[in-house]
Z-matrix of the N, CA and C atoms (Angstrom, degrees):
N
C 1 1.471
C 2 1.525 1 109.42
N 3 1.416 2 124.91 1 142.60
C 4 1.077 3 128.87 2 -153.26
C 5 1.876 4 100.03 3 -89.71
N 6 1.287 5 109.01 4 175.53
C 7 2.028 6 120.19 5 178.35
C 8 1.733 7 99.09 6 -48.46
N 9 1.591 8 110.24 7 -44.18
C 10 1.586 9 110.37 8 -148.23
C 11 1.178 10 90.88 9 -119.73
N 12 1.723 11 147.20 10 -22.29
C 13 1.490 12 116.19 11 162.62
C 14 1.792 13 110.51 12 -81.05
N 15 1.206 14 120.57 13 7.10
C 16 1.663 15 110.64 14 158.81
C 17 1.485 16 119.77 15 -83.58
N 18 1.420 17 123.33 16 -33.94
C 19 1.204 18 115.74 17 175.98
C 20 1.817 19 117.90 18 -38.36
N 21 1.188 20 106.92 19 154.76
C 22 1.190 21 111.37 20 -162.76
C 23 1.595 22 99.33 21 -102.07
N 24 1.789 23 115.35 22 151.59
C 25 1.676 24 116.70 23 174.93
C 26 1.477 25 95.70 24 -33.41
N 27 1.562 26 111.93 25 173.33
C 28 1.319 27 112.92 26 130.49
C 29 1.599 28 116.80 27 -101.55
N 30 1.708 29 88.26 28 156.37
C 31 1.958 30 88.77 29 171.01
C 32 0.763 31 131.95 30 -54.38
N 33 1.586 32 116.11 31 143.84
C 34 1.326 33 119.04 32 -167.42
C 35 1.520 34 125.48 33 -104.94
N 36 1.212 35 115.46 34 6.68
C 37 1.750 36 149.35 35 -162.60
C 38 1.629 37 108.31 36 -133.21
N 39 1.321 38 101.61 37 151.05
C 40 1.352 39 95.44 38 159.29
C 41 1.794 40 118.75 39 -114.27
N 42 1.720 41 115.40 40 25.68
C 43 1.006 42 131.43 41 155.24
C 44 1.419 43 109.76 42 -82.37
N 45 1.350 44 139.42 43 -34.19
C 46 1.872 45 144.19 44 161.37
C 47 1.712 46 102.53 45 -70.35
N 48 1.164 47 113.64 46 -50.22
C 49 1.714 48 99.15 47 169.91
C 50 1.651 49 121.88 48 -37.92
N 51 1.461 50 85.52 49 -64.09
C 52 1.652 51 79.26 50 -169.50
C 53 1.528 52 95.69 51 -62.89
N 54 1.442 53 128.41 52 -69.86
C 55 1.511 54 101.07 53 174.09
C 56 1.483 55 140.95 54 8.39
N 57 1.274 56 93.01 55 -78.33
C 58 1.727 57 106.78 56 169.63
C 59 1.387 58 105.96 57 -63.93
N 60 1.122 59 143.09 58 -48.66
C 61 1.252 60 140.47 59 166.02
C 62 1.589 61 112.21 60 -2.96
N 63 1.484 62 90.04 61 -75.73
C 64 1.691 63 113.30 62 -157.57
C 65 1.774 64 106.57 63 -37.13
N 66 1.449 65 116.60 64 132.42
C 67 1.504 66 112.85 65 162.19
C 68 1.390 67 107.05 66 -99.41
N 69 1.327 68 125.56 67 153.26
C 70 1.107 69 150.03 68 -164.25
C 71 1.730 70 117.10 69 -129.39
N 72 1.747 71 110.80 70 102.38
C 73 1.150 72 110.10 71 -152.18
C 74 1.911 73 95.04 72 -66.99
N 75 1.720 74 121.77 73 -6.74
C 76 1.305 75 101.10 74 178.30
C 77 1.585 76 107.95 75 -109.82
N 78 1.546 77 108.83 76 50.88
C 79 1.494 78 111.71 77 163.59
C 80 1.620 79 108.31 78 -104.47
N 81 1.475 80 99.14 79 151.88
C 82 1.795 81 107.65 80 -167.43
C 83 1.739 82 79.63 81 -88.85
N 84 1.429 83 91.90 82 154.24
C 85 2.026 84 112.55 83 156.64
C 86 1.170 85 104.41 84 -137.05
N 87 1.242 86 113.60 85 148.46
C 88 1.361 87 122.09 86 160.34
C 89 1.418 88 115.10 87 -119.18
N 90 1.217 89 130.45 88 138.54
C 91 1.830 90 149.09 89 -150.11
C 92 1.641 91 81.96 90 -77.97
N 93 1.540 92 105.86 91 126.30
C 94 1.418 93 128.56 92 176.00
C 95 1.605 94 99.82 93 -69.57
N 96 1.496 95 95.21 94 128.63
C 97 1.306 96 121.99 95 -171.02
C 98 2.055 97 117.09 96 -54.50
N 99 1.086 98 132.93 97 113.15
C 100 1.470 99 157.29 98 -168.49
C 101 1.918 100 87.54 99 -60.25
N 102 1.516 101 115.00 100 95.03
C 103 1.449 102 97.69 101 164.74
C 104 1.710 103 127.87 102 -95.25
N 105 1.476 104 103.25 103 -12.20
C 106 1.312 105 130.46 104 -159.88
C 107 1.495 106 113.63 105 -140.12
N 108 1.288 107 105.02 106 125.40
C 109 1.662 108 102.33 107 171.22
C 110 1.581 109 106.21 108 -145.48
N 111 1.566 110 131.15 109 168.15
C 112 1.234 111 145.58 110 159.10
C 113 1.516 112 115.83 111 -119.76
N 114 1.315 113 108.53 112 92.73
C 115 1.614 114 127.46 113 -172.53
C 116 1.581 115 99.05 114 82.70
N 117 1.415 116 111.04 115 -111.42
C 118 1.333 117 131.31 116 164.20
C 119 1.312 118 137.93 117 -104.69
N 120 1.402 119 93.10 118 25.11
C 121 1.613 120 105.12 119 179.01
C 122 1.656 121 114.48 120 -107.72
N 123 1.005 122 116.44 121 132.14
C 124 1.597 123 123.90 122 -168.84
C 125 1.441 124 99.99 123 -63.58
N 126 1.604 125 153.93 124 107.32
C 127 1.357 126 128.76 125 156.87
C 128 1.577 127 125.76 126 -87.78
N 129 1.485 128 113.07 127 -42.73
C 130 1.329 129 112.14 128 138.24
C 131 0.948 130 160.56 129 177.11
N 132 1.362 131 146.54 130 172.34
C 133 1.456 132 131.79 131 -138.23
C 134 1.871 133 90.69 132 -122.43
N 135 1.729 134 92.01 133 175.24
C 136 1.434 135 105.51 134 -168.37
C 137 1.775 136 104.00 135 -88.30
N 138 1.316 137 130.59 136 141.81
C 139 1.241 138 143.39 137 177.60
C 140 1.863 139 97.04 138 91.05
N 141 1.162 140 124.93 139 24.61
C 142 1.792 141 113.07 140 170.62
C 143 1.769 142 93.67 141 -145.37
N 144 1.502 143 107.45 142 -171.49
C 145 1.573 144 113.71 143 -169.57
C 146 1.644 145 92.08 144 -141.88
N 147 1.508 146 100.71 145 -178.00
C 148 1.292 147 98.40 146 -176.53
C 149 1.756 148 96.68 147 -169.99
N 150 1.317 149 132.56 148 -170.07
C 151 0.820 150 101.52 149 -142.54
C 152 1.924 151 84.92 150 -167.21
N 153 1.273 152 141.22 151 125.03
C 154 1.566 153 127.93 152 134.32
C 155 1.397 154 138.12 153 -106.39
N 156 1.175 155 99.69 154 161.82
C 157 1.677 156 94.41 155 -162.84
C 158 1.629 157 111.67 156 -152.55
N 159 1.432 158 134.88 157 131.43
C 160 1.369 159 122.55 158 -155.04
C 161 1.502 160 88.58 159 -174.92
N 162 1.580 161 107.70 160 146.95
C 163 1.368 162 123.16 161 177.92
C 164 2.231 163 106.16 162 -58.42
N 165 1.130 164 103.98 163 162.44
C 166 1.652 165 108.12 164 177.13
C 167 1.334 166 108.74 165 -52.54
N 168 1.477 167 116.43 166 144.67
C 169 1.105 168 117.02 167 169.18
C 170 1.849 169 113.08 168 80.61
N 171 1.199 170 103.72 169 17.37
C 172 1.187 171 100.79 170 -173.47
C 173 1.490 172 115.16 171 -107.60
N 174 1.613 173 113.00 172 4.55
C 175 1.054 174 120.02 173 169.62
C 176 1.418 175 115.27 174 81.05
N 177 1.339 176 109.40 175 37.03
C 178 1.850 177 121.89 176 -168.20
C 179 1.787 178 99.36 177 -68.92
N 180 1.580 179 120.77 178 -46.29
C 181 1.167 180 133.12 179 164.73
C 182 1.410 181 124.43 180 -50.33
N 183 1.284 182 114.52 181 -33.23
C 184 1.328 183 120.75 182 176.40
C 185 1.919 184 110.15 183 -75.17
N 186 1.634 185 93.66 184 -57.76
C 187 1.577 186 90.37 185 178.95
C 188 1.710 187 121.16 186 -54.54
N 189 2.093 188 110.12 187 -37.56
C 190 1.326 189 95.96 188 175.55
C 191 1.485 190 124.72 189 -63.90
N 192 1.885 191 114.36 190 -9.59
C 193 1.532 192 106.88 191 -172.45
C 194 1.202 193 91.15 192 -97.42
N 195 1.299 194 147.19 193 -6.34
C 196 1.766 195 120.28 194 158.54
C 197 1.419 196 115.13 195 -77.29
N 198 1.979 197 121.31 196 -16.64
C 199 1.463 198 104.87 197 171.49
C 200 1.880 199 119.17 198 -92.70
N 201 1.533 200 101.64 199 -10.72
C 202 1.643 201 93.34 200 151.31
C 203 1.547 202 115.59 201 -75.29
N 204 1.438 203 140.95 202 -17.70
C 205 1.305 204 136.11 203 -155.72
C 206 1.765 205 100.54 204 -90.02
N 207 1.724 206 93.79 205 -40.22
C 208 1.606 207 94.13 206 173.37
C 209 2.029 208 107.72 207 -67.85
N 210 1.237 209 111.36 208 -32.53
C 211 1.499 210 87.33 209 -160.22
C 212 1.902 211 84.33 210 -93.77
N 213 0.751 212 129.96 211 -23.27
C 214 1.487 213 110.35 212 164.11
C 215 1.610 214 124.89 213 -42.22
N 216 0.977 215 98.38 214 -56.11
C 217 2.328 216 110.18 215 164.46
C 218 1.495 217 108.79 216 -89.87
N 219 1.285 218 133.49 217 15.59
C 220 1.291 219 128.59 218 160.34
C 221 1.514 220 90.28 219 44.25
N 222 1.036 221 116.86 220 56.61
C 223 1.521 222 118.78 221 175.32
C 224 1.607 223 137.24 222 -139.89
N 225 1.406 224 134.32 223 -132.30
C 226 1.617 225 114.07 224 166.17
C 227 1.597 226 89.80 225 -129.49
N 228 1.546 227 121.77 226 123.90
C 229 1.772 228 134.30 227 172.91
C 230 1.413 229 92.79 228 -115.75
N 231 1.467 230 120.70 229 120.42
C 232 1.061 231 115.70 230 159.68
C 233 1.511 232 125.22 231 77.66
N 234 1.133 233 120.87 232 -119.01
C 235 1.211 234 122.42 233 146.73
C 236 1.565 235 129.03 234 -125.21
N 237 1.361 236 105.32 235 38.42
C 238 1.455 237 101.41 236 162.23
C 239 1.756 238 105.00 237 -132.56
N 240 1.384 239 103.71 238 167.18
C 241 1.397 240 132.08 239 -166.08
C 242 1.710 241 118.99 240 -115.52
N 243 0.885 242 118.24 241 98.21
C 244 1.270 243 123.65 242 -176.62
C 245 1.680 244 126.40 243 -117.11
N 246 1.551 245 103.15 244 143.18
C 247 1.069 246 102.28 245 -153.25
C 248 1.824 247 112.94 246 -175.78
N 249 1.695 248 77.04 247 79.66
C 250 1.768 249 112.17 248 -153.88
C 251 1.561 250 95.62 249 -84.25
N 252 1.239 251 124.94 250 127.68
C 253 1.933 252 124.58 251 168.38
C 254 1.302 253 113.61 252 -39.55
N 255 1.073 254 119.08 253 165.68
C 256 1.717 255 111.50 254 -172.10
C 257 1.552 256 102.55 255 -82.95
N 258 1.726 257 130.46 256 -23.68
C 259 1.229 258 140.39 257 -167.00
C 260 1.952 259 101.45 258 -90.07
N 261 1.352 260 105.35 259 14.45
C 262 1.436 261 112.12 260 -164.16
C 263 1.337 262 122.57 261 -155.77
N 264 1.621 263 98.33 262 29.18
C 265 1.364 264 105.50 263 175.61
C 266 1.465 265 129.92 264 -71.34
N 267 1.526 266 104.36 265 -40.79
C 268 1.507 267 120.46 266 168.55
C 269 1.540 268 121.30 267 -18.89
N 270 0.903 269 114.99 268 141.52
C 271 1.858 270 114.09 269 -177.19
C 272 1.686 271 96.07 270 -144.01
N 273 1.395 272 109.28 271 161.00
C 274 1.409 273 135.16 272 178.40
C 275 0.954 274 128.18 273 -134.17
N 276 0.995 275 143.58 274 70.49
C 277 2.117 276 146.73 275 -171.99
C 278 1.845 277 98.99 276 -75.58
N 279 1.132 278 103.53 277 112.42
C 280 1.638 279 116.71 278 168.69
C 281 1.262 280 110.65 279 -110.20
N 282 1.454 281 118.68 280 119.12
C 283 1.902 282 120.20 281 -178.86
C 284 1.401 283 95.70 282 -112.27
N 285 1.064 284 127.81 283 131.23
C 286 1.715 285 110.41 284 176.11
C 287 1.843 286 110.70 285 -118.02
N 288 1.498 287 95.71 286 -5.13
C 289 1.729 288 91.67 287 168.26
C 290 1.453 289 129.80 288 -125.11
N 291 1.411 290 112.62 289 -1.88
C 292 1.357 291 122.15 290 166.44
C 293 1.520 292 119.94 291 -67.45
N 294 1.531 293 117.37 292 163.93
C 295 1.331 294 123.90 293 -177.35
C 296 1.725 295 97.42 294 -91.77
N 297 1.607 296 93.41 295 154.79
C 298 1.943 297 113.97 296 -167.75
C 299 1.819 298 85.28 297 -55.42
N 300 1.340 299 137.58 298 -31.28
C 301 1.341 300 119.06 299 -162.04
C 302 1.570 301 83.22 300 -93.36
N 303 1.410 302 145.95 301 -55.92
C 304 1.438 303 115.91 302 -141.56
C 305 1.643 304 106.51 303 -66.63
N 306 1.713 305 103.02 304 -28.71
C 307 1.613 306 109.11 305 172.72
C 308 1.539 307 124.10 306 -55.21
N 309 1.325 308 95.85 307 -19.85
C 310 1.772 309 93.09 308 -177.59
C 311 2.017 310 102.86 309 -101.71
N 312 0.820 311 122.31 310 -21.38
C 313 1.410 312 129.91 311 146.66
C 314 1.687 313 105.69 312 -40.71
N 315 1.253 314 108.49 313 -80.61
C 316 1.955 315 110.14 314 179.66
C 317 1.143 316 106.36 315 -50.62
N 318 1.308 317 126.71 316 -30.53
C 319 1.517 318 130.15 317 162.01
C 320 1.330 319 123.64 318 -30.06
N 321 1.331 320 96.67 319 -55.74
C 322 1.867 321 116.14 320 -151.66
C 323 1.660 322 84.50 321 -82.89
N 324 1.922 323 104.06 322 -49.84
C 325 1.443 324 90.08 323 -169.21
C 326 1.422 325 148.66 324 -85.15
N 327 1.805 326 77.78 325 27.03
C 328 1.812 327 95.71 326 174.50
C 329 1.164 328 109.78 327 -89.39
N 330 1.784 329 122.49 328 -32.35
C 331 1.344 330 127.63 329 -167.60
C 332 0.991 331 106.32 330 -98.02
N 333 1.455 332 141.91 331 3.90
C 334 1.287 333 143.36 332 158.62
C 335 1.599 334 114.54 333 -80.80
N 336 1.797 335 122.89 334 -42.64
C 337 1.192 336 107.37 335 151.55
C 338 1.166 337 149.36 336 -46.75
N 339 1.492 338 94.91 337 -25.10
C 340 1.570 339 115.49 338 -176.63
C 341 1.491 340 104.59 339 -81.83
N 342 1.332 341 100.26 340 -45.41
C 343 1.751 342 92.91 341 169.76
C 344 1.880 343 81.73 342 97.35
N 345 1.427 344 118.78 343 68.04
C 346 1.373 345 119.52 344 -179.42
C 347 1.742 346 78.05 345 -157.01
N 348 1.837 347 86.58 346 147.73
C 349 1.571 348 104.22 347 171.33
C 350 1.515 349 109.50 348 -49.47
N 351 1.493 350 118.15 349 137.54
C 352 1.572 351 120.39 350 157.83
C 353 1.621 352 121.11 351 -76.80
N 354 1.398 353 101.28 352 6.71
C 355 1.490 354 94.85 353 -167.29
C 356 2.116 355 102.81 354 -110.36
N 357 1.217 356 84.90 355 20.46
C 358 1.707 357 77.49 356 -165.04
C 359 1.698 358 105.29 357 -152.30
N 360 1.224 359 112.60 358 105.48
C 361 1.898 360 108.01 359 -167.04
C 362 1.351 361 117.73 360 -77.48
N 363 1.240 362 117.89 361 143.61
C 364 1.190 363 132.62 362 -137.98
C 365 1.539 364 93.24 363 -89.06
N 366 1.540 365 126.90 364 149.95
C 367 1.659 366 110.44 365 -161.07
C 368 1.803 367 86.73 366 -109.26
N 369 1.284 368 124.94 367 17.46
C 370 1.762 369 112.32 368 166.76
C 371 2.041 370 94.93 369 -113.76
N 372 1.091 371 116.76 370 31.51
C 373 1.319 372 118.08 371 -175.73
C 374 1.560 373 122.08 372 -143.69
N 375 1.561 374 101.87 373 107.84
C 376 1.668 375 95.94 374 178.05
C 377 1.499 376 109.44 375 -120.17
N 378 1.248 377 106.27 376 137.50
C 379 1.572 378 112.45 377 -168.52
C 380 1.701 379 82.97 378 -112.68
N 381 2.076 380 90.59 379 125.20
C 382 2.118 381 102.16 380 169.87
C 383 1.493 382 87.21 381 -97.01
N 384 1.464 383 114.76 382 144.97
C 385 1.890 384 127.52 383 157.01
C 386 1.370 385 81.12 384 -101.19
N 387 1.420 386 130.33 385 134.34
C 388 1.526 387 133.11 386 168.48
C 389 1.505 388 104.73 387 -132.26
N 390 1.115 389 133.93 388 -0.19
C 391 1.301 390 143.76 389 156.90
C 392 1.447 391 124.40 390 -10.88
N 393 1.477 392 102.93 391 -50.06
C 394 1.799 393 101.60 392 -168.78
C 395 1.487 394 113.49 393 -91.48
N 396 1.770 395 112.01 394 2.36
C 397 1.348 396 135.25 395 -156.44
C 398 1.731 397 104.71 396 -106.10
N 399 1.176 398 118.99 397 137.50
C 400 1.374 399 147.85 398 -172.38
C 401 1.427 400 97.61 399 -65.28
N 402 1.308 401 141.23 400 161.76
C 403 1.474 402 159.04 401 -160.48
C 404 1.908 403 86.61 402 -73.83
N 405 1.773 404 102.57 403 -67.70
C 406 1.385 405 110.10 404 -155.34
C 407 2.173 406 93.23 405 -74.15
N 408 0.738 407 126.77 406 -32.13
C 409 1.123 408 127.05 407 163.95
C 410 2.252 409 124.75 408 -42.63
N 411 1.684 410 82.68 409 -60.42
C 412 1.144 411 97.46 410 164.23
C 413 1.496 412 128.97 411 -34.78
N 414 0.921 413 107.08 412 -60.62
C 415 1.893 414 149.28 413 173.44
C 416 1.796 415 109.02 414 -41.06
N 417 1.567 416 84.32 415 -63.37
C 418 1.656 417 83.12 416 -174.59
C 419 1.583 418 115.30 417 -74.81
N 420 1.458 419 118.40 418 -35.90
C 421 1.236 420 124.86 419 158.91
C 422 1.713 421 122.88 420 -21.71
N 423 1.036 422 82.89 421 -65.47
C 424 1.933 423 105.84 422 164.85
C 425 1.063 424 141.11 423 -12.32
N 426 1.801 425 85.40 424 -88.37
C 427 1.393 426 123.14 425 175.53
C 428 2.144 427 96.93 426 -57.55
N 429 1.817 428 91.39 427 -43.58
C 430 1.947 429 84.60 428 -168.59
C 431 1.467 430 118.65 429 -54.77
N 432 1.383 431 100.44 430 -47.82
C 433 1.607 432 110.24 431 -175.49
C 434 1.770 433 102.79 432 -72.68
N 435 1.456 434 142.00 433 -19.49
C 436 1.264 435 143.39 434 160.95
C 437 1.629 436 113.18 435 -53.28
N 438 1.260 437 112.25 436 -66.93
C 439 1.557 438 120.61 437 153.41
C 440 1.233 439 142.25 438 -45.77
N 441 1.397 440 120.70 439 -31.24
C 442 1.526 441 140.61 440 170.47
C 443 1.526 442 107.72 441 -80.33
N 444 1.369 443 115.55 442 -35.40
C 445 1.676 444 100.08 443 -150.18
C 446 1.866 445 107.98 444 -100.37
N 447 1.464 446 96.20 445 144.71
C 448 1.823 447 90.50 446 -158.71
C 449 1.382 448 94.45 447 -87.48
N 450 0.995 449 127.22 448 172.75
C 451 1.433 450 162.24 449 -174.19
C 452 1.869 451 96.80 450 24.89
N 453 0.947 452 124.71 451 34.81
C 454 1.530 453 131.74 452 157.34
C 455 1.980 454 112.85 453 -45.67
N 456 1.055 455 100.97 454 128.34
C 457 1.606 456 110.30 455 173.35
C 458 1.670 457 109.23 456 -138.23
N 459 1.079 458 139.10 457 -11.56
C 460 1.430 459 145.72 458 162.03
C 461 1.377 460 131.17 459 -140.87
N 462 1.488 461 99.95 460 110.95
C 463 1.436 462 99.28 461 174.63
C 464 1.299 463 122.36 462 -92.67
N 465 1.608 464 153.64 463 125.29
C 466 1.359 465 137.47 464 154.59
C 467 1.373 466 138.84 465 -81.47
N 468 1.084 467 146.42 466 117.02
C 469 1.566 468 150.64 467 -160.52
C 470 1.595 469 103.42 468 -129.93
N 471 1.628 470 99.49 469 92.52
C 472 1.405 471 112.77 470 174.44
C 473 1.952 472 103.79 471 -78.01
N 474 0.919 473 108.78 472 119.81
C 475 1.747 474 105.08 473 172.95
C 476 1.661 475 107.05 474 83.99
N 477 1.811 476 104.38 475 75.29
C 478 1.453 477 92.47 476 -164.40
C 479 1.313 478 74.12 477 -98.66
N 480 1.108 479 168.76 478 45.60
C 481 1.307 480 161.21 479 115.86
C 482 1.571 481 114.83 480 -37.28
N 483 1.664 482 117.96 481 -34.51
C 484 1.276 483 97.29 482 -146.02
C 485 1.761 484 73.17 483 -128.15
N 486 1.563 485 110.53 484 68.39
C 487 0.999 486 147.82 485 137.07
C 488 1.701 487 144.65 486 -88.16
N 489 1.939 488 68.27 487 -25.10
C 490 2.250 489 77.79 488 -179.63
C 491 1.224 490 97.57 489 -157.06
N 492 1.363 491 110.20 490 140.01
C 493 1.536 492 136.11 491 -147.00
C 494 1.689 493 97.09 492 -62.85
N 495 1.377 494 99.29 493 -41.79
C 496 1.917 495 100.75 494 -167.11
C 497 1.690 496 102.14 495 -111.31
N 498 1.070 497 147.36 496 88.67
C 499 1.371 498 140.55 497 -165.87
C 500 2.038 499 103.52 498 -71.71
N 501 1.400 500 108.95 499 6.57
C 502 1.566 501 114.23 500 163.10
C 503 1.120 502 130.58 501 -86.64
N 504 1.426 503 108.77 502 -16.76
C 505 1.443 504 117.50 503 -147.70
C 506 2.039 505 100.25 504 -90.35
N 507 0.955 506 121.19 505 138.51
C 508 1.178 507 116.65 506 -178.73
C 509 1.684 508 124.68 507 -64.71
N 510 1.486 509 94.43 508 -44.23
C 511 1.200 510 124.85 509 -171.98
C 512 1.826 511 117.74 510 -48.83
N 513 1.822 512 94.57 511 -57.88
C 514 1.378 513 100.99 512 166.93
C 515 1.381 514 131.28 513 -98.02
N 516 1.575 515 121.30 514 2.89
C 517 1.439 516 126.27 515 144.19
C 518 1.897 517 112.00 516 -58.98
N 519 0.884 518 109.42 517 -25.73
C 520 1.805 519 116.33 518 -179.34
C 521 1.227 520 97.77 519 -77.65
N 522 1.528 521 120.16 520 -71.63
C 523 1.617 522 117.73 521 167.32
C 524 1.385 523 119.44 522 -12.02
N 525 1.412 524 105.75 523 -86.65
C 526 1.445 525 127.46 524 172.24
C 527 1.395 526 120.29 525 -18.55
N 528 1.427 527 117.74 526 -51.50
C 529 1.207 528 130.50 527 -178.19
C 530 1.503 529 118.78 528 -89.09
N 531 0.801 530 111.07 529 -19.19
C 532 1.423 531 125.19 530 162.62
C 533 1.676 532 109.64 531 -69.72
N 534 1.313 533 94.75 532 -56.69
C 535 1.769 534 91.34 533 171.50
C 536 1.544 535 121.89 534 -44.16
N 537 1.187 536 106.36 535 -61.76
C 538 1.619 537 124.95 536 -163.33
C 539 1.872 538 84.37 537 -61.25
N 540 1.509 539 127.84 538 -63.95
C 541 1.642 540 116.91 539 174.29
C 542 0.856 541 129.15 540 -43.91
N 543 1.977 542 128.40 541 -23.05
C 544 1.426 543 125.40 542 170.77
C 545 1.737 544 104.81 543 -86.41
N 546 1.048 545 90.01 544 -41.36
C 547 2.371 546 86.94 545 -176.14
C 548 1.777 547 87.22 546 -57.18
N 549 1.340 548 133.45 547 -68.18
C 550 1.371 549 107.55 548 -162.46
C 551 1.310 550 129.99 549 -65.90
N 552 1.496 551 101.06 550 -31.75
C 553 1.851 552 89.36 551 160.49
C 554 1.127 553 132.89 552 -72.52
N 555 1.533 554 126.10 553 -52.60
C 556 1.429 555 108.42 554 150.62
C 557 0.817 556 162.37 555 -4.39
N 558 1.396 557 94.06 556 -61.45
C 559 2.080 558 121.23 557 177.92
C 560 1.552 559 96.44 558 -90.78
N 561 1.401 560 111.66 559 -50.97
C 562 1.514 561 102.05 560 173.27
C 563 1.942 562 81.75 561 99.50
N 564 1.046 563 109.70 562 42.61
C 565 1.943 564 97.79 563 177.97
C 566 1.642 565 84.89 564 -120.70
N 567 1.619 566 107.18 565 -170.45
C 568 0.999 567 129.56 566 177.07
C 569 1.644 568 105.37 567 -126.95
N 570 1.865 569 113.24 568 115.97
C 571 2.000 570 101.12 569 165.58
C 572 1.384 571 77.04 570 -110.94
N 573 1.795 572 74.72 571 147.91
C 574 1.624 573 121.18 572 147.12
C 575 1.439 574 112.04 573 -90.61
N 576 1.484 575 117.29 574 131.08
C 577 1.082 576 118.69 575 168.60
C 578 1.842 577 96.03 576 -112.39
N 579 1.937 578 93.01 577 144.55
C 580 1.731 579 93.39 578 164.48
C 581 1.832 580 104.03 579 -109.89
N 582 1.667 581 94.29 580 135.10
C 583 1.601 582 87.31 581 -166.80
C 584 1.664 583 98.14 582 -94.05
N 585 1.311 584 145.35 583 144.93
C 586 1.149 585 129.82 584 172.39
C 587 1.619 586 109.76 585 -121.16
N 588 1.110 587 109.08 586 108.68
C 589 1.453 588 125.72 587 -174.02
C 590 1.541 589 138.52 588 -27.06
N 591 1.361 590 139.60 589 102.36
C 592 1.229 591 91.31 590 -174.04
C 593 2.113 592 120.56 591 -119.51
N 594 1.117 593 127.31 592 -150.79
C 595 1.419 594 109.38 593 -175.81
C 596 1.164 595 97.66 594 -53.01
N 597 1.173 596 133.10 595 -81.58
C 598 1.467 597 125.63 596 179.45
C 599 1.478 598 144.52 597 -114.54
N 600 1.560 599 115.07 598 116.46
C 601 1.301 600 118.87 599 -148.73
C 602 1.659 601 121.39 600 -39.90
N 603 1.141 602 104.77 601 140.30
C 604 1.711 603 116.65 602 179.05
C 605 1.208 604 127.48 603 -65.45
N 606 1.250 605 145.56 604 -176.86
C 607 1.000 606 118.03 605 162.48
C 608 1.900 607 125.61 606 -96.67
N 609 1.715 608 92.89 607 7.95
C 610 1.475 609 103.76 608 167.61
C 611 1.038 610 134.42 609 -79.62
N 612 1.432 611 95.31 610 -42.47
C 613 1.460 612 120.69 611 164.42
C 614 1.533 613 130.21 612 -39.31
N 615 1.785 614 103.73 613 -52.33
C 616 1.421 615 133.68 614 159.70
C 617 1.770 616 100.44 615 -51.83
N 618 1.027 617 125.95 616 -59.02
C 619 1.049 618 127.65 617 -147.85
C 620 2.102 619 111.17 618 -75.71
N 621 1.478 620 85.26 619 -41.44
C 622 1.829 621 99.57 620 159.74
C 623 1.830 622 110.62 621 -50.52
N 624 1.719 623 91.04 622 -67.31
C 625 1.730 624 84.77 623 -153.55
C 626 1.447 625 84.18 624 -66.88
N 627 1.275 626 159.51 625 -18.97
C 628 1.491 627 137.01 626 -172.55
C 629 1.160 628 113.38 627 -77.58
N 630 1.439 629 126.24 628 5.36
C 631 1.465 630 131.26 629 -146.77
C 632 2.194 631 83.08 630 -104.95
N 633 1.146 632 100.40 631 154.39
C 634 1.381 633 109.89 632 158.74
C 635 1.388 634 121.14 633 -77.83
N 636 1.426 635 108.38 634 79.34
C 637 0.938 636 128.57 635 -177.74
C 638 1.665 637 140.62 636 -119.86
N 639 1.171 638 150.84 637 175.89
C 640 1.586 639 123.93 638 169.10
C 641 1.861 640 94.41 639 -109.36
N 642 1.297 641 113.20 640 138.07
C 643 0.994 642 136.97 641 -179.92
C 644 1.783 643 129.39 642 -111.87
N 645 1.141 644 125.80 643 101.11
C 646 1.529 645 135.18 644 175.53
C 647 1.094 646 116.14 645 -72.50
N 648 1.162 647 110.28 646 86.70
C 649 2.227 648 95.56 647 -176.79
C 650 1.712 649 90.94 648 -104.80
N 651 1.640 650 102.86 649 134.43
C 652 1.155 651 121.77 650 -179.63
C 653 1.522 652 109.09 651 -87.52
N 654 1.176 653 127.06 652 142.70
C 655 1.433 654 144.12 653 -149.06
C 656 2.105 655 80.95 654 -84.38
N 657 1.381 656 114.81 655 153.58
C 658 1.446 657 122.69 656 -171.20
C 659 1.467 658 93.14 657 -101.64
């Protein structure tokens, strides 16, 4: 049986929620698996998210295509270390405001870090252009290819801002974040979100970096 026809329904009550809810001090865990690091620093592991964020021009695009290039070769790019399960190689790069050419540029310059042909796409690598697509559009796209795709272990979402129509609104920054906490536990993957700054912080923005989360702030 395959990764995604074992998953189980979800509940359909909120008498089986709380059910499932309950922790049980005689259930075993085992410490969610380390996919990503910088030297000796953990950045991140499978079932949590994480997040970078850096004034313009700081090359936020550049640093996320050396940490897809490392977990693409399960190898060392730069300065990060990767080191994805073999059932979790799959990766996802989501841009939702760039043009179809600058995305195929970040394209090339993931597989050039990696040191992989540019002429031939890599079959643990799907690049979304979501650009011409609506916030709530955006979203479901997402969630489909999050749910659909087998042995997935990293998703990336450059511009998770332009996910929700009002980036003030409290209501759907909570949403939002709630989403990205159910796809990684669920799926059991790890997203990167790239946050891109603006004059003055949102209330999504606020709501990410306050989140228990791991955070990349790029030097100005």
């Amino acid at each position: 049986m395959s990764e995604l026809n074992a998953q189980k329904s979800p509940p359909t009550s909120f008498a089986e929620l709380w059910q499932n809810a309950r922790l049980l001090v005689t259930e075993e865990f085992t410490a969610p698996p380390v996919i990503l690091r910088v030297g000796d620093s953990t950045v991140a592991t499978l079932g949590n998210f994480s997040a970078s964020t850096g004034k313009a021009k700081s090359k936020k695009t550049f640093n996320v295509c050396a940490i897809v290039a490392s977990a693409l070769t399960n190898s060392r790019i730069l300065n990060y270390s990767a080191s994805l399960p073999e059932n979790k190689r799959k990766i996802i790069y989501v841009d939702t405001e760039q043009s179809k050419s600058h995305c195929h540029k970040v394209l090339k310059r993931i597989l050039q870090l990696s040191g992989l042909p540019v002429d031939s796409q890599p079959e643990t690598l799907d690049f979304l252009y979501l650009r011409r697509f609506s916030p709530k559009i955006r979203l479901g796209i997402i969630e489909e290819a999050i749910y659909h795709t087998e042995n997935l272990g990293l998703v990336i979402i450059d511009g998770v801002r332009d996910l929700a129509y009002d980036i003030n609104s409290p209501s759907e920054a909570t949403d939002l974040i709630t989403k990205l906490m159910q796809w990684t536990d669920e799926r059991q993957i790890h997203i990167h979100t790239v946050l891109h700054p603006l004059r003055w912080p949102s209330f999504l923005h606020c709501r990410i970096l306050f989140q228990e989360i791991r955070l990349l702030r790029l030097p100005e």
